[in-house]
C-alpha positions as CSV (number, residue, x, y, z in Angstrom):
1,X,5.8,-29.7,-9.0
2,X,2.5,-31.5,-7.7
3,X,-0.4,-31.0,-9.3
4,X,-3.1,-31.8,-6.7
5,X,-5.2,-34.8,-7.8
6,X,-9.0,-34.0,-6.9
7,X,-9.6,-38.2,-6.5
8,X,-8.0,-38.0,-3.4
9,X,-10.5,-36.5,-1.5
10,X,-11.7,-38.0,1.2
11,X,-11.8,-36.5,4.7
12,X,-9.7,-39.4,6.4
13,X,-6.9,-40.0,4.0
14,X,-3.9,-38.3,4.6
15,X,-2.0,-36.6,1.8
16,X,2.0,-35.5,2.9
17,X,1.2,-36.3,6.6
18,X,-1.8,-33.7,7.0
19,X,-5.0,-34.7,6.1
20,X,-6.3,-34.3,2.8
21,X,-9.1,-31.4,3.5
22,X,-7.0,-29.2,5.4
23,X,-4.5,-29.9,2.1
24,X,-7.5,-29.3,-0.2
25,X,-8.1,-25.7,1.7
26,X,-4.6,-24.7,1.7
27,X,-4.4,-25.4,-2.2
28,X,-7.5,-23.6,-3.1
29,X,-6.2,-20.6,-0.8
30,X,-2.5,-20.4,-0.6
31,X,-2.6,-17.0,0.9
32,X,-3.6,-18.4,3.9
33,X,-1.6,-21.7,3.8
34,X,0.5,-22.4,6.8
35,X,1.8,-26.3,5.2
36,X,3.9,-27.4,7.9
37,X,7.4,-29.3,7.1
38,X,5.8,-32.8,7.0
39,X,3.9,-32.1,3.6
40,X,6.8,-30.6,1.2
41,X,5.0,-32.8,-1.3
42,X,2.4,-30.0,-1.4
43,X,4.8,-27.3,-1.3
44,X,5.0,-26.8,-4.4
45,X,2.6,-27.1,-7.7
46,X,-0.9,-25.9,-10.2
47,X,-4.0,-25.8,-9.6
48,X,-7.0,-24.2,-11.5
49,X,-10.7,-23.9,-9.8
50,X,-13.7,-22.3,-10.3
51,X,-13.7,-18.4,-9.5
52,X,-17.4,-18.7,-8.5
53,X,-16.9,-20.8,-5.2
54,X,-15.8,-19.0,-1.9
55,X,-12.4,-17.7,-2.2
56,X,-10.6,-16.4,0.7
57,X,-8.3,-15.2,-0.8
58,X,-9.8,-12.5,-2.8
59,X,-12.3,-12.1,0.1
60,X,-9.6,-11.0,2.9
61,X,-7.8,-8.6,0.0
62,X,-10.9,-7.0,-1.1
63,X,-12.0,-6.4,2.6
64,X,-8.8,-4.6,3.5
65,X,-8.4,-2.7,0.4
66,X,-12.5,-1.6,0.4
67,X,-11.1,-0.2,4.2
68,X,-8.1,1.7,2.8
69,X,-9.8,3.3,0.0
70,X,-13.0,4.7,1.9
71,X,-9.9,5.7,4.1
72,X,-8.5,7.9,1.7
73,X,-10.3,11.3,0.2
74,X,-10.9,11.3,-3.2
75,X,-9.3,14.8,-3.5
76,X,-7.1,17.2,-1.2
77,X,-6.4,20.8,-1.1
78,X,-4.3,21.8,-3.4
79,X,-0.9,23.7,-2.0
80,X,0.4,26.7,-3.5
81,X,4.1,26.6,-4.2
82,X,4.2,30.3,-5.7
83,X,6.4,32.3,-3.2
84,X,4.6,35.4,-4.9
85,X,1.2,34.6,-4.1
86,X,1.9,33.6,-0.3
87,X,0.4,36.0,2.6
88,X,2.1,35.7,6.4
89,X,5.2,37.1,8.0
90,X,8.6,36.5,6.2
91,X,11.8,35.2,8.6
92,X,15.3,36.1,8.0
93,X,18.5,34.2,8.3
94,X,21.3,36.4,10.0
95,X,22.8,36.7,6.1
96,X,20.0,37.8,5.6
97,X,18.7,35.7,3.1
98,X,15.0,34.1,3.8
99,X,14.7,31.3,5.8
100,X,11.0,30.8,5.6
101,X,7.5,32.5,5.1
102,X,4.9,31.7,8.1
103,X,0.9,31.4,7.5
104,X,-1.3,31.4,10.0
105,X,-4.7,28.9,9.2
106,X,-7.0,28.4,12.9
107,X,-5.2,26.1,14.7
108,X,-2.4,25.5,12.0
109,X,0.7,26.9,11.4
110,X,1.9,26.6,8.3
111,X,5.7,27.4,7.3
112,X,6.6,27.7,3.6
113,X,10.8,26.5,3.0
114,X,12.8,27.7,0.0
115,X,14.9,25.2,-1.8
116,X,18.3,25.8,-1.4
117,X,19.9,28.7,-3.4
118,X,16.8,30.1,-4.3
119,X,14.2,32.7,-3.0
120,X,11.8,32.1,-5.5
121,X,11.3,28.3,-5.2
122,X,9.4,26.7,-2.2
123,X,10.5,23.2,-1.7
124,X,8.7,22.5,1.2
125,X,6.0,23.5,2.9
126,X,5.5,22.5,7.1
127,X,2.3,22.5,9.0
128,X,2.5,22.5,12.9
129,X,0.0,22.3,15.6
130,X,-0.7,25.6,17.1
131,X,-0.5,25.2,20.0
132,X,1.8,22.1,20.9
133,X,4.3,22.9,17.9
134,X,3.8,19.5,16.7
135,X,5.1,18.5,13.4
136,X,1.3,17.7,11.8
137,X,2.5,17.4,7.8
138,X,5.3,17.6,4.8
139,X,4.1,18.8,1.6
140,X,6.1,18.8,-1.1
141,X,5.9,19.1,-5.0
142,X,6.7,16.2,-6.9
143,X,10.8,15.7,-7.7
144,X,10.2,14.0,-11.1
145,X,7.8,14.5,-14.0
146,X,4.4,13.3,-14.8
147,X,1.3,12.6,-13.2
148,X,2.0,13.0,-9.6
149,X,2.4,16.9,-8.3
150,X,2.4,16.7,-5.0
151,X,3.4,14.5,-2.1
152,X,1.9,14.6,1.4
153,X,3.5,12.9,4.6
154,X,1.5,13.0,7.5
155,X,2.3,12.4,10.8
156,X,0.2,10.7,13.5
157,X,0.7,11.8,17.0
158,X,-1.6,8.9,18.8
159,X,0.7,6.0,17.4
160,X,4.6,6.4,17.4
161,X,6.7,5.8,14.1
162,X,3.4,5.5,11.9
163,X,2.8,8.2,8.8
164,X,0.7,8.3,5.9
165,X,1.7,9.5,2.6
166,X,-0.7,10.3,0.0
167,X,0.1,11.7,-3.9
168,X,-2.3,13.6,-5.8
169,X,-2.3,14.8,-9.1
170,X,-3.8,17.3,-10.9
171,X,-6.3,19.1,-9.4
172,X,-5.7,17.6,-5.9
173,X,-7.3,14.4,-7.0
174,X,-5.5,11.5,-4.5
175,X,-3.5,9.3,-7.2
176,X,-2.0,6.6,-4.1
177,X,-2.4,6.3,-0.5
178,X,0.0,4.6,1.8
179,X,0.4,3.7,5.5
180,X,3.6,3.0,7.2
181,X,4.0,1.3,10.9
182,X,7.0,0.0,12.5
183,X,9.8,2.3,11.0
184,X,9.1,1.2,7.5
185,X,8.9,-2.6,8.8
186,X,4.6,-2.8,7.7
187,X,3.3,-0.9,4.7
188,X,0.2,-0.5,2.7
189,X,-0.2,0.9,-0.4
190,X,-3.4,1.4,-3.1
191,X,-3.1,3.0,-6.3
192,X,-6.6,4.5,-7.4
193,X,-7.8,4.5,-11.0
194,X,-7.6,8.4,-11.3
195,X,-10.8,8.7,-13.5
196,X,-13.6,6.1,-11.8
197,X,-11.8,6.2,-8.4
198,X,-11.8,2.7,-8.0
199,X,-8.7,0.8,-6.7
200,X,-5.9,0.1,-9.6
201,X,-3.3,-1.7,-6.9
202,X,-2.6,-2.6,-4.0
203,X,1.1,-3.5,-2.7
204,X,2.0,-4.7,1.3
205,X,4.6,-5.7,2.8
206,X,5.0,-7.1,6.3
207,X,7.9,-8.2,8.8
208,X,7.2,-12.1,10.1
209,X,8.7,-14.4,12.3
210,X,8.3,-17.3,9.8
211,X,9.1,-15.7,6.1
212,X,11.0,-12.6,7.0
213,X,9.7,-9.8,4.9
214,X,6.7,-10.4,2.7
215,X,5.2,-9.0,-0.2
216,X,1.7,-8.9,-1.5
217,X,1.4,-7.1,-5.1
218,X,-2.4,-7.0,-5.9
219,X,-3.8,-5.7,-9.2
220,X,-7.2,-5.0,-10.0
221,X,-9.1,-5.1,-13.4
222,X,-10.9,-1.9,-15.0
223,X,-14.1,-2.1,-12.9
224,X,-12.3,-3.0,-9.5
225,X,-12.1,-6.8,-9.7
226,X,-8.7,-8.4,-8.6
227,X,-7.2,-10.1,-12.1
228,X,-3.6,-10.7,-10.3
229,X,-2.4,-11.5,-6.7
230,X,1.3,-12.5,-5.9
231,X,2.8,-12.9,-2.3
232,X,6.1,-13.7,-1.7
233,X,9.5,-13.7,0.6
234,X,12.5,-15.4,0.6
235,X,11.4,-19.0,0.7
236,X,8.1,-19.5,-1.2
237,X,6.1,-17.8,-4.2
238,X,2.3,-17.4,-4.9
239,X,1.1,-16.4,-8.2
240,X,-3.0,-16.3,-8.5
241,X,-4.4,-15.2,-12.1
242,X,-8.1,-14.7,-12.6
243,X,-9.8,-14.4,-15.7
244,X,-13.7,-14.5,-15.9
245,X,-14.7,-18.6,-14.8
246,X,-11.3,-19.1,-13.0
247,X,-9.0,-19.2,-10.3
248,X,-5.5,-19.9,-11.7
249,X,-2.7,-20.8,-8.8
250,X,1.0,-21.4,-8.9
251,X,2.5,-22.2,-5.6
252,X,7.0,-22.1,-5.7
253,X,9.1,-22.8,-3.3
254,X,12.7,-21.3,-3.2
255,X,15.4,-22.8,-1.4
């Protein structure tokens, strides 16, 4: 571990090869670091600042999760999943046992699924373009218990393998919100703070040519301040803890 030693800090000295601002930078925002080979020294250590300078860190987080979140609606419509209280034309399987009940909504098409071995339960529920037949959504109530009831996939049609899935809980209210590009290869995630709205979390994870897959976990305080960030992937480990004067890093390296 090196803990960085602030005496050093002139803007001609080197420190590990690299000279010492561009060190200075990458300690102070180790998000954006890109230490090359030559300065291992740095790789790994502690460092505490003061929260109230510029932190680029926080800054580039913030700005993408501010995006997500005015992204996602702060409630949906809430699905009915009682077969009794469904209106549209019922289709048969050649047993004769139903195979699904179809609703007609302008220019959606909406097909209601039984589970398995039932004709009371619907399981999942399929909206389709009108007039293309194009898979538009996948509702479905929630497997396990608690306070997710519903999950929402939905497809985009502009850009191939990406889909959003959203959650909401009671009363439609939009729990989580989360993107996926690349057949699962890039994801974005944010939890929402189900009573003032405001972001709770926000997990990514990309594939890169450098780290392989990464990991950012991001947690945010009670009025929507980030207290926690960690990134990491197979080779190196950033911890950054903020409490109300500081900015508290740990930098690890794994071999």
């Amino acid at each position: 571990m090196v803990v960085m030693d602030k005496n050093l800090e002139t803007k001609n000295e080197l420190y590990g090869g690299i000279p010492v601002d561009s060190v200075f930078s990458q300690a102070s925002n180790p998000l954006a670091a890109n230490v090359t080979s030559s300065a291992k020294s740095v790789g790994e250590y502690k460092q505490t600042i003061s929260r109230r300078g510029y932190d680029k860190d926080a800054l580039e987080i913030s700005e993408i999760v501010r995006i997500l979140n005015n992204m996602a609606p702060i409630r949906m419509p809430i699905y009915n999943f009682n077969i009794d209280e469904i209106n549209g034309e019922y289709y048969y399987k050649p047993d004769g046992s139903l195979l699904l009940i179809r609703e007609y909504d302008g220019d959606v098409i909406r097909d209601y699924y039984c589970a398995k071995n039932s004709e009371t339960v619907i399981d999942r529920i399929l909206e389709h373009d009108k007039y293309t037949g194009r898979l538009r959504a996948k509702i479905e109530p929630a497997k396990r218990h608690g306070r997710i009831k519903t999950n929402i996939a939905i497809f985009d049609e502009k850009i191939n393998n990406k889909y959003t899935i959203i959650q909401l809980s009671e009363d439609g209210v939009v729990n989580n919100f989360s993107e996926y590009t690349g057949k699962g290869q890039t994801f974005q995630t944010l939890f929402r703070n189900v009573q003032t709205f405001k972001p709770a979390r926000y997990i990514s994870g990309r594939e890169t040519k450098e780290h392989g897959f990464e990991m950012t976990d991001c947690i945010f305080g009670v009025n929507g301040e980030i207290a926690r960030i960690r990134r990491y992937c197979k080779n190196r480990e950033v911890n950054i803890d903020y409490d109300s004067e500081n900015k508290n890093i740990t930098v690890k390296t794994r071999q």
